[in-house]
C-alpha positions as CSV (number, residue, x, y, z in Angstrom):
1,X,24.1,-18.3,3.7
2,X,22.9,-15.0,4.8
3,X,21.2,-15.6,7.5
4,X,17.8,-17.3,8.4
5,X,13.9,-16.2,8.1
6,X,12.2,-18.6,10.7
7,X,13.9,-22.0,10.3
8,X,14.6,-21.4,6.9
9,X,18.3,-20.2,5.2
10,X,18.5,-17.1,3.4
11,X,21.0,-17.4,0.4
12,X,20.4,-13.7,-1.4
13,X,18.2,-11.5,-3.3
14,X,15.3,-12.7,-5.6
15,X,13.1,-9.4,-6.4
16,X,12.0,-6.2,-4.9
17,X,8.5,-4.9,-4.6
18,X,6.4,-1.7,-3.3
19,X,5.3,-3.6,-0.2
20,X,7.8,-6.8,0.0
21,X,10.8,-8.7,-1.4
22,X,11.7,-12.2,-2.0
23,X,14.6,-13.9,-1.5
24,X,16.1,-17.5,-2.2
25,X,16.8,-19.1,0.6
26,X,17.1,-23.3,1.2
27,X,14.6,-25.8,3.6
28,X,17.6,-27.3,5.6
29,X,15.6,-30.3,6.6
30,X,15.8,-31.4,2.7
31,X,18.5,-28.7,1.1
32,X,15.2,-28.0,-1.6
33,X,15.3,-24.0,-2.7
34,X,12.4,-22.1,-1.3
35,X,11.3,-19.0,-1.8
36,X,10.6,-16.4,1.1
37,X,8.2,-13.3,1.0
38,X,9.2,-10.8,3.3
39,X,6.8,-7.7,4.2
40,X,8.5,-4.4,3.9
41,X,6.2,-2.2,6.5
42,X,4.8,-4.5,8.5
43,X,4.8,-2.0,11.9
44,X,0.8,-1.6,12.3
45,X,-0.6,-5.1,12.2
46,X,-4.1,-2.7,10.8
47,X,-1.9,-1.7,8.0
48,X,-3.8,-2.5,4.6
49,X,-0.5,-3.4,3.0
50,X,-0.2,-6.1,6.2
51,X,-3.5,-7.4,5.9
52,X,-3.3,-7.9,2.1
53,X,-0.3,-10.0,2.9
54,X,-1.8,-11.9,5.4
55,X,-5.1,-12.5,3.2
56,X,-2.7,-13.8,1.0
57,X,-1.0,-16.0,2.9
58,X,-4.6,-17.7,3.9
59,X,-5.7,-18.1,0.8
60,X,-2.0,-19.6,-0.3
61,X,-2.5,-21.7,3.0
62,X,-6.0,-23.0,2.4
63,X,-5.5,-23.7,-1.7
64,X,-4.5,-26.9,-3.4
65,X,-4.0,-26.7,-7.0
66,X,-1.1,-27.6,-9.6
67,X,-1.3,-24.0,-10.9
68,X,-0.9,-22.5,-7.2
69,X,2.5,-22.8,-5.7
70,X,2.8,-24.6,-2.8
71,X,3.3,-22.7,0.9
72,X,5.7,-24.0,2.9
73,X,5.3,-22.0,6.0
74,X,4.1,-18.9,7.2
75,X,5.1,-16.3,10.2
76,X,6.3,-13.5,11.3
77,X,10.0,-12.3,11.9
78,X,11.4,-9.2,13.5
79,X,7.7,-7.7,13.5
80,X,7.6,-9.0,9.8
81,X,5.0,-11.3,8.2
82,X,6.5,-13.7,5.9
83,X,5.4,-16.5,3.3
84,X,8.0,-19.5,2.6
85,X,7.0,-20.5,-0.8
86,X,7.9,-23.5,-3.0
87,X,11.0,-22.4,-5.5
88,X,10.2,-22.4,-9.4
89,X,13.1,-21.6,-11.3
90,X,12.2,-20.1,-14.9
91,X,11.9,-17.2,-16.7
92,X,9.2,-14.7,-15.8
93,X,6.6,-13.5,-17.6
94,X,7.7,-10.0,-18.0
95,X,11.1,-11.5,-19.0
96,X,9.7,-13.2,-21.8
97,X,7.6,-10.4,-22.9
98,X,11.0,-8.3,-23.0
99,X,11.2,-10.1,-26.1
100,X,8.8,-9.5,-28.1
101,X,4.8,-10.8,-27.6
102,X,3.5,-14.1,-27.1
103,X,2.2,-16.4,-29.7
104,X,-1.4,-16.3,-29.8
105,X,-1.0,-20.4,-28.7
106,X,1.0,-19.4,-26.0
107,X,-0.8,-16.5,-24.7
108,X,-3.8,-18.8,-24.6
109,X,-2.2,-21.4,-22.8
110,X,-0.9,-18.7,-19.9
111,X,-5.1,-17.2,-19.8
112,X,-6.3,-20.9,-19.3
113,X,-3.7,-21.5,-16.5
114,X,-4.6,-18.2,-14.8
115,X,-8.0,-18.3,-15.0
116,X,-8.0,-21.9,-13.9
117,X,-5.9,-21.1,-10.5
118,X,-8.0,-17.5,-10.0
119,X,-10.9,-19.6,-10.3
120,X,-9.8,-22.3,-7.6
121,X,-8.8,-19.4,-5.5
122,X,-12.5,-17.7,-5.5
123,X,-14.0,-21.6,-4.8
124,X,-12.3,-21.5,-1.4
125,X,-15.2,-21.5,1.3
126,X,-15.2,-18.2,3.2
């Protein structure tokens, strides 16, 4: 372990953005692997980077759907806002266009399950 974000344990290194990282880290009430999204700058709470985050997390809070992943927990450490998200192991989508593009099946299959979790994102009552 790492260290902790909130209650949660910090095991390493996931990915790196412009405005946040993620690491994988471990619920220790049930040892399952989570996912924690850390903001970078997160200094001015007026910040449009901060309140894109935040939005974010609201909407993540608020959603229900088996194409959304599933919040855990939401806060702020150390100044910094952070999401604690369910952990999906698998390849990523940019990984698997590394290799070459997506059978037109496939790529169907990945607009219909986008569009359908977009879609129950923008249903969400203001």
């Amino acid at each position: 372990m790492l260290g902790r974000v909130g209650r949660f344990e910090v095991d390493g290194p996931l990915a790196r953005g412009g405005a946040g990282q993620v690491l994988r880290g471990r619920d220790p009430a049930t040892g399952a692997p989570v996912a924690i999204k850390l903001l970078i700058e997160a200094a001015d709470p007026g910040a449009p980077r901060r309140a894109r985050f935040e939005r974010e997390a609201e909407v993540l809070r608020r959603i229900q759907h088996p194409n959304v992943i599933g919040l855990r927990e939401a806060g702020e450490v150390g100044g910094r806002p952070f999401v604690v998200l369910d952990y999906v192991d698998g390849e990523t989508l940019e990984a698997s266009l590394r290799r070459g593009p997506l059978e037109p099946d496939a790529a169907a299959r990945l607009v219909r399950t986008l569009a359908r979790a977009v879609a129950a994102a923008h249903a969400l009552p203001r």
